[in-house]
The first five atom37 places (N, CA, C, CB, O) and aatype in JSON, in Angstrom:
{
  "aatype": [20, 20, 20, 20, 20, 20, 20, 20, 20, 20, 20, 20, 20, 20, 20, 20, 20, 20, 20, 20, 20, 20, 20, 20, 20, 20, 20, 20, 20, 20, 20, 20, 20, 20, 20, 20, 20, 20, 20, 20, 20, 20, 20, 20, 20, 20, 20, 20, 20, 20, 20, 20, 20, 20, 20, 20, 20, 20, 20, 20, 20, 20, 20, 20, 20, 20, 20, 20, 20, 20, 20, 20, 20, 20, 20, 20, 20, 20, 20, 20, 20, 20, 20, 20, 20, 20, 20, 20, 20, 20, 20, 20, 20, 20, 20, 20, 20, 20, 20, 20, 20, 20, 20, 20, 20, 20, 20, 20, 20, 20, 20, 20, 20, 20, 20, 20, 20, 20, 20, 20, 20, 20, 20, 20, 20, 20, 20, 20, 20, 20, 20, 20, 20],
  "atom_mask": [
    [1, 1, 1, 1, 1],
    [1, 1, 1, 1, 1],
    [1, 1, 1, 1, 1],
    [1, 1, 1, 1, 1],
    [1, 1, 1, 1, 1],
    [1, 1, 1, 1, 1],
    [1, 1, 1, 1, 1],
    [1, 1, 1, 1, 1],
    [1, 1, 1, 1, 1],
    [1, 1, 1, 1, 1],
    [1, 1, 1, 1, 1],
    [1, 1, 1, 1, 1],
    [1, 1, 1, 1, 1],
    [1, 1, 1, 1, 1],
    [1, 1, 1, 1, 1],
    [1, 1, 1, 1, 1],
    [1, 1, 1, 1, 1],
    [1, 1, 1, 1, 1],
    [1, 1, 1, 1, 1],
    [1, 1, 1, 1, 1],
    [1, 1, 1, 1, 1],
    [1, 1, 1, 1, 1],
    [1, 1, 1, 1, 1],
    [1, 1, 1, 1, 1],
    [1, 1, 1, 1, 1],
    [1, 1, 1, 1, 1],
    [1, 1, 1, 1, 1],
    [1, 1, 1, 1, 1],
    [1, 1, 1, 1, 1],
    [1, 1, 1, 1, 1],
    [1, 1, 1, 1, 1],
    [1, 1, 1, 1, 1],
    [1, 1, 1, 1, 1],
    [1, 1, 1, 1, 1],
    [1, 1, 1, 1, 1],
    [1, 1, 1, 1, 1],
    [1, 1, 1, 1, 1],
    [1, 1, 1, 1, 1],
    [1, 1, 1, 1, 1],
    [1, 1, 1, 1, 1],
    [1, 1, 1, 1, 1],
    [1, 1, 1, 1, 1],
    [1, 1, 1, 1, 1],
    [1, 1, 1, 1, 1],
    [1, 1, 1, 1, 1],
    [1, 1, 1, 1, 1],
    [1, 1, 1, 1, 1],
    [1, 1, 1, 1, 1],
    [1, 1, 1, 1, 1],
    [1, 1, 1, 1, 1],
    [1, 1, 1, 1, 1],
    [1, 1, 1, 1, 1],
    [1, 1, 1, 1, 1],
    [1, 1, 1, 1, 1],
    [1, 1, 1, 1, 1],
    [1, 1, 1, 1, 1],
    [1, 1, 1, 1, 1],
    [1, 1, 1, 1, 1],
    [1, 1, 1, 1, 1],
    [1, 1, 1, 1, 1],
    [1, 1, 1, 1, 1],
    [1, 1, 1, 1, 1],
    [1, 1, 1, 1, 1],
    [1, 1, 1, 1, 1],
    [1, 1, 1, 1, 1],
    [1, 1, 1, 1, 1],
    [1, 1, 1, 1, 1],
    [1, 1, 1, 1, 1],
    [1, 1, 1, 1, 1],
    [1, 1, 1, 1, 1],
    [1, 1, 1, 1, 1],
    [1, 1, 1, 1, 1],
    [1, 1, 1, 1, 1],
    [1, 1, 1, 1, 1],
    [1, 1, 1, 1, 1],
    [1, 1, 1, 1, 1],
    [1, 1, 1, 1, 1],
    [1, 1, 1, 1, 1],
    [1, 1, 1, 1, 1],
    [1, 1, 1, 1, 1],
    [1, 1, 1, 1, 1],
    [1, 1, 1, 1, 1],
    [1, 1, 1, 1, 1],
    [1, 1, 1, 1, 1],
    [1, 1, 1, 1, 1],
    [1, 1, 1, 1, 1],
    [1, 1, 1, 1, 1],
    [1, 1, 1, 1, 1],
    [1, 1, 1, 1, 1],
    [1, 1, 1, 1, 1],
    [1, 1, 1, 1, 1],
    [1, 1, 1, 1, 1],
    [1, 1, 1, 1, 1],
    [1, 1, 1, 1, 1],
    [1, 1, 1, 1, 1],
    [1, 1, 1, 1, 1],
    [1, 1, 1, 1, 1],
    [1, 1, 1, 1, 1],
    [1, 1, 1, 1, 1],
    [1, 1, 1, 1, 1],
    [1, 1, 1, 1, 1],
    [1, 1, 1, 1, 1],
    [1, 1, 1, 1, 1],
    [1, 1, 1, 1, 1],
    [1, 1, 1, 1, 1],
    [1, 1, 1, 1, 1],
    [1, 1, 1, 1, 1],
    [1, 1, 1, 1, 1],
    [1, 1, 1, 1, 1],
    [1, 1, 1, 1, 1],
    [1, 1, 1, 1, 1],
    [1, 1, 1, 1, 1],
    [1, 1, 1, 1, 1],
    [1, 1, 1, 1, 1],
    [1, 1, 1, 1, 1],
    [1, 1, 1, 1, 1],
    [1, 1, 1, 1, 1],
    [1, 1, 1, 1, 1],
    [1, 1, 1, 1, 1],
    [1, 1, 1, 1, 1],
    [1, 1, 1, 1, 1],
    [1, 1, 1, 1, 1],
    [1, 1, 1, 1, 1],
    [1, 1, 1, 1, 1],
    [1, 1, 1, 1, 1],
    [1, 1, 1, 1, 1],
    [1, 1, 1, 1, 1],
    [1, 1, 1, 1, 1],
    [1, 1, 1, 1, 1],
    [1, 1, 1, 1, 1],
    [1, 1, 1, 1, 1],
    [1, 1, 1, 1, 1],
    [1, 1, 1, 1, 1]
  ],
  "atom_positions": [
    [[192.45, 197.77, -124.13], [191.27, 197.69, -123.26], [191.75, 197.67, -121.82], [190.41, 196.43, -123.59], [192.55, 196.81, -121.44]],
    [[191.2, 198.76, -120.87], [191.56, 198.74, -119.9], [190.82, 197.47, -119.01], [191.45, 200.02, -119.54], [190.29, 196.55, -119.64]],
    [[190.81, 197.47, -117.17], [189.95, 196.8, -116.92], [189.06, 197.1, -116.44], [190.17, 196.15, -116.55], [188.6, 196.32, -115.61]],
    [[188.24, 198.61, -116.74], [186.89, 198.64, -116.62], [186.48, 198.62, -117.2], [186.35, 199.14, -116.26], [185.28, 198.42, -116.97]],
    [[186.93, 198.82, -118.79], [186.24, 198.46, -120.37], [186.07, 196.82, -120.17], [187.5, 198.9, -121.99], [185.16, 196.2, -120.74]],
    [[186.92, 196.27, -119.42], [186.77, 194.84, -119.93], [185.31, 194.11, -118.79], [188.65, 193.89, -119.68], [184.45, 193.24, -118.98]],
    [[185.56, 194.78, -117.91], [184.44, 194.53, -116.71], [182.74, 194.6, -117.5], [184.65, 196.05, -115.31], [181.84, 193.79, -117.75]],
    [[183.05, 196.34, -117.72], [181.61, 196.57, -118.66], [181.53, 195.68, -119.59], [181.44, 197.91, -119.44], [180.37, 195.39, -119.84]],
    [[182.5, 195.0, -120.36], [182.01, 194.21, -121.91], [181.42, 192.91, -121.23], [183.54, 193.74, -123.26], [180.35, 192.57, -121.74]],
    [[181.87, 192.07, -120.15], [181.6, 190.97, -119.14], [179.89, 191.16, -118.73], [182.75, 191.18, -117.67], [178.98, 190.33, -118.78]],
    [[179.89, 192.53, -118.32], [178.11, 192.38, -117.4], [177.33, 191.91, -118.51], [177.18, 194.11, -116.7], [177.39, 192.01, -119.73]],
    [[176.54, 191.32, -117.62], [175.09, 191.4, -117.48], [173.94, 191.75, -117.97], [174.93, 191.77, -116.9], [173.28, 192.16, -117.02]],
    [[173.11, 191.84, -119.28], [172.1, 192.99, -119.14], [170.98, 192.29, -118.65], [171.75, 193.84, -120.48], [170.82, 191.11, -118.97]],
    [[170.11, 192.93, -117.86], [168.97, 192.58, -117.68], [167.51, 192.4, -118.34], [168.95, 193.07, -117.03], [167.46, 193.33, -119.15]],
    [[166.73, 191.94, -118.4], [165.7, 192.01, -119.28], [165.3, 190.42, -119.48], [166.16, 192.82, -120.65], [165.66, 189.4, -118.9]],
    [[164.45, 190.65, -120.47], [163.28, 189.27, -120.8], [163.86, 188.48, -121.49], [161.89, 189.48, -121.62], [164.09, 189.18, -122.47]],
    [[164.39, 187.29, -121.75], [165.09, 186.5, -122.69], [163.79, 185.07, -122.55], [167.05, 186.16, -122.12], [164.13, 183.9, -122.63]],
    [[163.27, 185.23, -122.46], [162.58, 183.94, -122.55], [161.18, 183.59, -122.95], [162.66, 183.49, -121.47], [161.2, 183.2, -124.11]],
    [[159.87, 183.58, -122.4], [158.9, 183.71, -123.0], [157.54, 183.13, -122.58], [159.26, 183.38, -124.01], [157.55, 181.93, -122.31]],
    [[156.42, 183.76, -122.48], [155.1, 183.82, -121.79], [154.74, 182.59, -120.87], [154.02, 183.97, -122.84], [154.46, 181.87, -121.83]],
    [[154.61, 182.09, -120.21], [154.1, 180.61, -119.7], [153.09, 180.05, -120.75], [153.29, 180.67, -118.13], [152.03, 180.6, -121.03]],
    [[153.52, 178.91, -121.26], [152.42, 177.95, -121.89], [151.08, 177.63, -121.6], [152.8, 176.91, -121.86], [150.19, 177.47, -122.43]],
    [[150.97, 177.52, -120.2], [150.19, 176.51, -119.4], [150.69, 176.53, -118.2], [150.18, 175.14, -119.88], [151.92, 176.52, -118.08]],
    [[149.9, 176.56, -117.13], [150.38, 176.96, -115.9], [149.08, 176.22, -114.6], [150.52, 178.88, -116.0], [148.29, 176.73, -113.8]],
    [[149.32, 175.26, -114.86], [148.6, 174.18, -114.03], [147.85, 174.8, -112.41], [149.94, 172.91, -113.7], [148.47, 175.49, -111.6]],
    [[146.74, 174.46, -112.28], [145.56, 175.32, -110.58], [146.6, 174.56, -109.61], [143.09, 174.52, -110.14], [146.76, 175.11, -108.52]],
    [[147.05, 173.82, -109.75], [147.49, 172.83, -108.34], [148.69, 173.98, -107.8], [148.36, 170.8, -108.83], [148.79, 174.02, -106.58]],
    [[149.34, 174.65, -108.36], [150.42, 175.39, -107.99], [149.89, 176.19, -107.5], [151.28, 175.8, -108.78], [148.91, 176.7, -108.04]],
    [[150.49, 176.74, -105.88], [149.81, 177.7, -105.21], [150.49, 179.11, -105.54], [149.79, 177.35, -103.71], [151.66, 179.2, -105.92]],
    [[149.78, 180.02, -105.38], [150.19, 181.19, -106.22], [151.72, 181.8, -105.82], [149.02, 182.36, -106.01], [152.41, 182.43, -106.62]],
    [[152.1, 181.52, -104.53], [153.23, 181.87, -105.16], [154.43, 181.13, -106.07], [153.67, 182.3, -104.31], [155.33, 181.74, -106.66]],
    [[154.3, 180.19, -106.06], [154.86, 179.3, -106.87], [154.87, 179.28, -108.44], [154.36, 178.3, -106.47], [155.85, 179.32, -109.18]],
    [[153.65, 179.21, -108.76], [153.48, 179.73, -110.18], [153.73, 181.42, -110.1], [151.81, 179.3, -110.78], [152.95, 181.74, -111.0]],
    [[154.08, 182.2, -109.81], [154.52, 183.7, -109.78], [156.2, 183.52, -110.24], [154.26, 184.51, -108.0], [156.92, 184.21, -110.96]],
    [[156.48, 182.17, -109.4], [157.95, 181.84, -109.56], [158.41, 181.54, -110.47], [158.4, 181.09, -108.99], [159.52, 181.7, -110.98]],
    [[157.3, 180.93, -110.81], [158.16, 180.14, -112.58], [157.48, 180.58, -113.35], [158.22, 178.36, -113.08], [157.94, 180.27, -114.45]],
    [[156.29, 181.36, -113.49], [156.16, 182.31, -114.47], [157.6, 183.55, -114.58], [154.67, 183.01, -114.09], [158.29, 183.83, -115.56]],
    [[157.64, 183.98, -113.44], [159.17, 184.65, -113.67], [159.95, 184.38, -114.52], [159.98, 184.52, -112.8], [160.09, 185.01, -115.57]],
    [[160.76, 183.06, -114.04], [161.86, 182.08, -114.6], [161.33, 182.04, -116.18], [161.89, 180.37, -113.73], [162.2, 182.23, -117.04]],
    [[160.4, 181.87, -116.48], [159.97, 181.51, -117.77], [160.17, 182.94, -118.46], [158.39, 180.86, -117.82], [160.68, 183.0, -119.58]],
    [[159.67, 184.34, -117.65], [159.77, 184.81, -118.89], [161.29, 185.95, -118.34], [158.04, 185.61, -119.55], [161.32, 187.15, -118.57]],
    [[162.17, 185.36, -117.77], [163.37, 185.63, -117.91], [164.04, 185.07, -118.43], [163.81, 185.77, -117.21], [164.93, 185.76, -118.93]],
    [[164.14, 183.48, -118.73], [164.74, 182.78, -119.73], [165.97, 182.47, -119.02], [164.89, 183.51, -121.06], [166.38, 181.34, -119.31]],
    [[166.79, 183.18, -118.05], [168.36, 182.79, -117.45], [167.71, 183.07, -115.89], [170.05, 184.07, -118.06], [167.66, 184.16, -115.33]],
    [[167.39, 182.2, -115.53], [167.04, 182.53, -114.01], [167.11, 181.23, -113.58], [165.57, 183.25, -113.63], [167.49, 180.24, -114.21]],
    [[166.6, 181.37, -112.12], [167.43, 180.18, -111.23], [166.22, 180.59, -109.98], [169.62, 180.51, -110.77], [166.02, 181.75, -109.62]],
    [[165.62, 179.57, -109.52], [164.95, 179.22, -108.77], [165.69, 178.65, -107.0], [164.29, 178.31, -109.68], [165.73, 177.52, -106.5]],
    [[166.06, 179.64, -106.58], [165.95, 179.37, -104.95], [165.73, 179.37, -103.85], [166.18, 179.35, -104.59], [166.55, 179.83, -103.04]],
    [[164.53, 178.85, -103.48], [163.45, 178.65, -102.79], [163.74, 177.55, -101.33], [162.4, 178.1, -103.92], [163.73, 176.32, -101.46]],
    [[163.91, 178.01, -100.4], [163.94, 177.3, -99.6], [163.13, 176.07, -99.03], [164.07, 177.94, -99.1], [161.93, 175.98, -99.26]],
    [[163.83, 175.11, -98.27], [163.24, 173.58, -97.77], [161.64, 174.0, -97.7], [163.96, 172.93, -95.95], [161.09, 175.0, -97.23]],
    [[160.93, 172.38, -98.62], [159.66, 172.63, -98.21], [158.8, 173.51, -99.11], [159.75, 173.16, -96.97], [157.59, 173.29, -99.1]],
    [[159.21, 174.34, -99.78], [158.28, 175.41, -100.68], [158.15, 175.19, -101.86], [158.66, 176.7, -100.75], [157.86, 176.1, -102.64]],
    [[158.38, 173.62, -102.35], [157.9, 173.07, -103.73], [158.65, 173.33, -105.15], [156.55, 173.62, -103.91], [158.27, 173.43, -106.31]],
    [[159.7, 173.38, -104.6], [160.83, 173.35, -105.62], [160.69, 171.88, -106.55], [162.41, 173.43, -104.71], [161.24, 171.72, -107.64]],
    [[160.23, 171.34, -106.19], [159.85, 170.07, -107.62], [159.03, 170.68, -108.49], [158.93, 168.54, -107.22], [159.26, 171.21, -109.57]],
    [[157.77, 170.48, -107.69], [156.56, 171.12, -108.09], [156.9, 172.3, -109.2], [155.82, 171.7, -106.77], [156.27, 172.25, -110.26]],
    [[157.57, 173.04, -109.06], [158.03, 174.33, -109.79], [158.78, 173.76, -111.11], [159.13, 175.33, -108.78], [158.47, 174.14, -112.24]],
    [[159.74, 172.86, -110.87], [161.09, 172.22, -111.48], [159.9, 171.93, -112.39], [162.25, 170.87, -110.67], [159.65, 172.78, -113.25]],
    [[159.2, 170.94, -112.33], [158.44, 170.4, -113.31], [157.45, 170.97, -114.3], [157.91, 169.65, -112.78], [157.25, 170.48, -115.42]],
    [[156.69, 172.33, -113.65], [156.11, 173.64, -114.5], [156.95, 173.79, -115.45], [155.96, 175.04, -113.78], [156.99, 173.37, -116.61]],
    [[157.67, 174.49, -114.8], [158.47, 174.94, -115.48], [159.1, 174.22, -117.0], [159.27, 175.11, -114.55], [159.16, 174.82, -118.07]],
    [[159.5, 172.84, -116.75], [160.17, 171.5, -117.73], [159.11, 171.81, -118.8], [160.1, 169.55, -116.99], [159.38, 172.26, -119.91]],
    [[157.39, 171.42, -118.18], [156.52, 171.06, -119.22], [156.59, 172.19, -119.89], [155.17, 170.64, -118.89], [156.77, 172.09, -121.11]],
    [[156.45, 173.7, -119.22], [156.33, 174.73, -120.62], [157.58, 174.95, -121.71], [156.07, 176.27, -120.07], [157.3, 175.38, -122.84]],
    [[159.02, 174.62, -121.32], [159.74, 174.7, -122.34], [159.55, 173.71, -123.19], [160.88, 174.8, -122.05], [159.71, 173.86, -124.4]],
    [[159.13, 172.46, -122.59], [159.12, 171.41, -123.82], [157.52, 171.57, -124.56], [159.42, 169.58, -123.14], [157.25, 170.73, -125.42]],
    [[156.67, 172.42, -124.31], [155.71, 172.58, -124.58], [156.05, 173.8, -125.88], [154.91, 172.79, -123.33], [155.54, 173.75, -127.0]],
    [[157.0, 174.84, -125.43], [157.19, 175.69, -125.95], [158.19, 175.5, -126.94], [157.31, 176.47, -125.21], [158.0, 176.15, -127.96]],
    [[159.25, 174.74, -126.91], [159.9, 174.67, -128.0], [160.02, 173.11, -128.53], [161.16, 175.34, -127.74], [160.94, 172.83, -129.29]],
    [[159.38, 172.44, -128.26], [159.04, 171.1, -128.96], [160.43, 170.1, -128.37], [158.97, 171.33, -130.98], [160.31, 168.9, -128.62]],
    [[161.45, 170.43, -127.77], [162.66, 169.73, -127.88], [162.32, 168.92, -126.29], [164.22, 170.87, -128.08], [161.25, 168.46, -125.9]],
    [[163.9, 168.96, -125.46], [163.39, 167.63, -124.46], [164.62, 168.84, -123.24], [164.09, 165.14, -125.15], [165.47, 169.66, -123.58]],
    [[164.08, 168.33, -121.57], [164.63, 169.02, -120.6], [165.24, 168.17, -119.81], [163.82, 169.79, -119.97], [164.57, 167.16, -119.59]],
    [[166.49, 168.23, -119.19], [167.07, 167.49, -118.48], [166.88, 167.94, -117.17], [168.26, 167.34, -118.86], [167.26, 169.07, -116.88]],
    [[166.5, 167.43, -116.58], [166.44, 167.63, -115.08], [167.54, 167.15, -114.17], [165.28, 167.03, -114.61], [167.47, 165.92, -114.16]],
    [[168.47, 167.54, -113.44], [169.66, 167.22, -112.64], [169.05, 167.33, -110.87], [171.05, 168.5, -113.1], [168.14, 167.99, -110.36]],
    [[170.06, 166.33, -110.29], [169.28, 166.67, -108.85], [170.76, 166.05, -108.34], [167.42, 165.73, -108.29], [171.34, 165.19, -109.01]],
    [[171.28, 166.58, -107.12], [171.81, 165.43, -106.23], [171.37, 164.02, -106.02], [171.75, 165.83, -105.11], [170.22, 163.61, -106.09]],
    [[172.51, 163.29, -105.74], [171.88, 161.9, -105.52], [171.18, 161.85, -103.66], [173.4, 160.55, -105.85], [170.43, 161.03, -103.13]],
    [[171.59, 162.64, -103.31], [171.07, 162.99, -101.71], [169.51, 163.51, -101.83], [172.14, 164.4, -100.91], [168.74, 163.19, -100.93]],
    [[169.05, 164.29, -102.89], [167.63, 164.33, -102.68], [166.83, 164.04, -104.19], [167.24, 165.86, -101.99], [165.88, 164.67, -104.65]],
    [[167.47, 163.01, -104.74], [167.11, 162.94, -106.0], [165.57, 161.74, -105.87], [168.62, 162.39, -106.98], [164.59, 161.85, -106.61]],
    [[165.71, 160.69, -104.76], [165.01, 159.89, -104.31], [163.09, 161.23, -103.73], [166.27, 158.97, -102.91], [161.9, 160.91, -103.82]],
    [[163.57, 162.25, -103.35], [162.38, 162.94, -103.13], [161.32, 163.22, -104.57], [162.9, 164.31, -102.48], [160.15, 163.58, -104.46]],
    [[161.85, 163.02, -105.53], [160.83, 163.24, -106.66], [160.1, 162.03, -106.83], [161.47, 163.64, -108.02], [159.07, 162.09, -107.5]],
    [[160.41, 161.01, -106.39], [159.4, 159.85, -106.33], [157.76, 159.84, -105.68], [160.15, 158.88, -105.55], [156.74, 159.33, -106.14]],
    [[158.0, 160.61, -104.43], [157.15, 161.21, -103.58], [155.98, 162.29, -104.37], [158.11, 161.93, -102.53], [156.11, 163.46, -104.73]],
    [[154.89, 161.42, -104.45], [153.57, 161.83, -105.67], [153.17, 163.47, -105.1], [151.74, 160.44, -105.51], [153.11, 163.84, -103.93]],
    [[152.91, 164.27, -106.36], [152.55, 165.8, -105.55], [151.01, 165.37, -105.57], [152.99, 167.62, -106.55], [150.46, 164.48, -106.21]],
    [[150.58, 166.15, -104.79], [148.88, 166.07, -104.37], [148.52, 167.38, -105.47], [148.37, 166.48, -102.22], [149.2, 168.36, -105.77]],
    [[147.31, 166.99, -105.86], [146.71, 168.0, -106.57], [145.76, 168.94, -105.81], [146.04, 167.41, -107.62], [144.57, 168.71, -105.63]],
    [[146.31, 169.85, -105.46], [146.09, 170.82, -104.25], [144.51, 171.56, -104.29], [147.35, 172.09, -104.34], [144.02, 172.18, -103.35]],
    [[143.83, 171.32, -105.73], [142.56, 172.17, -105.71], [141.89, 171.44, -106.52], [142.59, 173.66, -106.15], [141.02, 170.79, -105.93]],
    [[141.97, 171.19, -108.13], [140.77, 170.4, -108.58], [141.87, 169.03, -109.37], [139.48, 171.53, -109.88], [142.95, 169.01, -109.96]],
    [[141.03, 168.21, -109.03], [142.04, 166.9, -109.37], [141.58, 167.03, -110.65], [141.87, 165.24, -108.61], [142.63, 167.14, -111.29]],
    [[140.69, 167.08, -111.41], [140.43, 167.09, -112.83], [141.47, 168.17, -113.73], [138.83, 167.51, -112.98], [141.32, 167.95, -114.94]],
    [[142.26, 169.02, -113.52], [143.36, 169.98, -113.41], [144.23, 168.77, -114.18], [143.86, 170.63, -111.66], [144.26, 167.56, -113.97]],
    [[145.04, 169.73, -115.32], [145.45, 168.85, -116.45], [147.14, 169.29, -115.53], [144.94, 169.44, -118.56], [147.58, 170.39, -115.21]],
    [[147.76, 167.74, -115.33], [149.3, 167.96, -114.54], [150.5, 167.44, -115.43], [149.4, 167.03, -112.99], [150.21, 166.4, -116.02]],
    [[151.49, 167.8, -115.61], [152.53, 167.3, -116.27], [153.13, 166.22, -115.68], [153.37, 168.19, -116.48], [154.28, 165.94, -115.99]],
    [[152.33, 165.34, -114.63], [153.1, 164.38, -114.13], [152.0, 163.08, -114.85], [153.35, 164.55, -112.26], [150.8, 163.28, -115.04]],
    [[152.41, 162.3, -115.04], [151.67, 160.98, -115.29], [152.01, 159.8, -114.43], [151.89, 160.55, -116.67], [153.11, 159.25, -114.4]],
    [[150.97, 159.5, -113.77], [151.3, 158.71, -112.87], [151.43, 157.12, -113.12], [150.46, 159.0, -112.0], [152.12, 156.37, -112.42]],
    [[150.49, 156.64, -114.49], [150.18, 155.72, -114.9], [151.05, 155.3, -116.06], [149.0, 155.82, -115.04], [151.05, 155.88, -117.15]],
    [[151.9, 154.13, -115.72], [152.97, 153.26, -116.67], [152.86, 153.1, -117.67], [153.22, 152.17, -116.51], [153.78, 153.33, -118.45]],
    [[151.19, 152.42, -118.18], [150.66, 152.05, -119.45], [150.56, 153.29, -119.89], [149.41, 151.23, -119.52], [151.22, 153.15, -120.92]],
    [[150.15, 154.66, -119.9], [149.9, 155.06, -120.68], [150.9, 156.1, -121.3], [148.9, 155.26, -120.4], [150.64, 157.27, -121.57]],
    [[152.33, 155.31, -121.49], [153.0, 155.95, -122.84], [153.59, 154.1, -123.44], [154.73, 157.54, -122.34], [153.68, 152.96, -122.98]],
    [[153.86, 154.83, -124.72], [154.46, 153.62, -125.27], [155.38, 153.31, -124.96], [154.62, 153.49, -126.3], [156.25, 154.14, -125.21]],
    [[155.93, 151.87, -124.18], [157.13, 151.41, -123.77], [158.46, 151.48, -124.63], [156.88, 150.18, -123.47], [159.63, 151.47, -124.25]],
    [[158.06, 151.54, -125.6], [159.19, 151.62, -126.33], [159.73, 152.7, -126.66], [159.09, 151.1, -127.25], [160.74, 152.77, -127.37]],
    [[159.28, 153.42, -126.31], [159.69, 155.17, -126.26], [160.69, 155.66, -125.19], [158.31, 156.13, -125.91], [160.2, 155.34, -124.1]],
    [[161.78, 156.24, -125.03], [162.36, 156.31, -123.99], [161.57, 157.38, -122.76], [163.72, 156.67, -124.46], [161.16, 158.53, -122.95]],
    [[161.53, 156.82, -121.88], [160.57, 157.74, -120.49], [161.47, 158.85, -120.15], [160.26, 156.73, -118.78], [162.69, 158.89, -120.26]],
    [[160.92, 159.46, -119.86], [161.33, 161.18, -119.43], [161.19, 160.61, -117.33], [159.4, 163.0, -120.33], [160.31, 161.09, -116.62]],
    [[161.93, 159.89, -116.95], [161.82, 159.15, -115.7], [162.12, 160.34, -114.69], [162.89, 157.79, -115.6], [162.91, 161.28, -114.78]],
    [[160.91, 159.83, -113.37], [160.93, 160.12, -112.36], [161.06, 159.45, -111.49], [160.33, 160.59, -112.22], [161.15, 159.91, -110.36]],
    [[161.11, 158.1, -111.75], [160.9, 157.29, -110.62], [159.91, 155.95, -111.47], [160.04, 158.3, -109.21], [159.37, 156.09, -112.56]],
    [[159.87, 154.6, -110.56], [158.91, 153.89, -111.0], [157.56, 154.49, -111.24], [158.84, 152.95, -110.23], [156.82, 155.06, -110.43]],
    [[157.38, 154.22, -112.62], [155.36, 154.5, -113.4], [155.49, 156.31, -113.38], [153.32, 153.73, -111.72], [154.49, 156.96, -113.68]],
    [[156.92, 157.08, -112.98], [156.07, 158.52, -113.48], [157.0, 159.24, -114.08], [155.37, 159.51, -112.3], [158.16, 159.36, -113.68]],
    [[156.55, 159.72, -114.99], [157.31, 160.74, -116.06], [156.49, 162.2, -116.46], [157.52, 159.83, -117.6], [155.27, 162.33, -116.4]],
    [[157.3, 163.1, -116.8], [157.06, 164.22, -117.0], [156.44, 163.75, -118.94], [158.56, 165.31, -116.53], [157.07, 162.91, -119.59]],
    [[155.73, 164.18, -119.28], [154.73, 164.37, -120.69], [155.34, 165.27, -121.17], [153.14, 164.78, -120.64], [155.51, 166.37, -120.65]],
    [[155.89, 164.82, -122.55], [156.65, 165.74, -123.18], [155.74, 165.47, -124.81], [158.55, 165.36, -123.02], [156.18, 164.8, -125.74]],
    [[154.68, 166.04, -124.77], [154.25, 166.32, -126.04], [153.91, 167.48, -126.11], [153.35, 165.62, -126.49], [153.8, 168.29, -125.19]],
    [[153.71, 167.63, -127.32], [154.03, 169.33, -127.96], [152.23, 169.82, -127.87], [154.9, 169.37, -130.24], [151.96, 171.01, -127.7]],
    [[151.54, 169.16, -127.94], [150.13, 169.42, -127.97], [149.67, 169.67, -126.75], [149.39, 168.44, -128.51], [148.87, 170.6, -126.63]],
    [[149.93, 169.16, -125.98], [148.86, 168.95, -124.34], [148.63, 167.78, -124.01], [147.31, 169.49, -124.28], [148.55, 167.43, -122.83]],
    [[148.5, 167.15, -124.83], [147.15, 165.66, -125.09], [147.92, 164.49, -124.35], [146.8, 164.97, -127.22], [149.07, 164.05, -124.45]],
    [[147.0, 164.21, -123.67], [148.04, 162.92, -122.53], [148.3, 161.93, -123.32], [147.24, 162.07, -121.03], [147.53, 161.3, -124.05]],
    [[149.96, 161.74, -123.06], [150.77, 160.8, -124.21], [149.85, 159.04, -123.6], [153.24, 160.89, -123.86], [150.11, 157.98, -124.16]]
  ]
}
């Protein structure tokens, strides 16, 4: 094998590896949900979006439809330099009645369950149905 046989066997192909958006919450302003509808139905993509343009907001779409979509659980990683910004509550930008993957309220999962943590009282909802845990 030379090394442009070995280069070509290395790339890339492009295409869909991933799969339709689940659920795709009004509060996300359209380009945002354009974004992670992308990501979702590319399956290997990477979100980089500059300061300010709701890269949580997205992070977290995004979380609820895989765990929506394949029943399992998402790790979310952040620096410890802006890991303290996900504490900071998103506003529900159009109809507050708008079903959100954030739960703001402590009581309502079972304590004894391990929390999918964001911060004090909020976690990302990781049930397979919709139905607020």
């Amino acid at each position: 094998m030379n090394y442009s046989e070995f280069l070509d066997h290395k790339a890339q192909l492009g295409g869909d590896h991933g799969f339709s958006p689940v659920k795709m919450p009004g509060w996300l302003f359209d380009f945002q949900a354009a974004l992670v509808e992308w990501a979702l139905r590319k399956g290997r993509a990477a979100i980089f979006a500059d300061c300010g343009l709701g890269k949580t907001p997205m992070e977290l779409v995004w979380a609820d439809n895989v765990v929506r979509k394949t029943g399992g659980k998402v790790l979310l990683l952040s620096p410890l330099a802006v890991g303290h910004e996900g504490l900071v509550p998103i506003p529900n930008r159009r109809d507050s009645s708008d079903d959100s993957p954030i739960d703001n309220a402590p009581e309502s999962r079972d304590e004894r369950e391990p929390p999918h943590a964001l911060g004090p009282g909020r976690r990302v909802r990781a049930d397979r149905d919709g139905a607020r845990a």
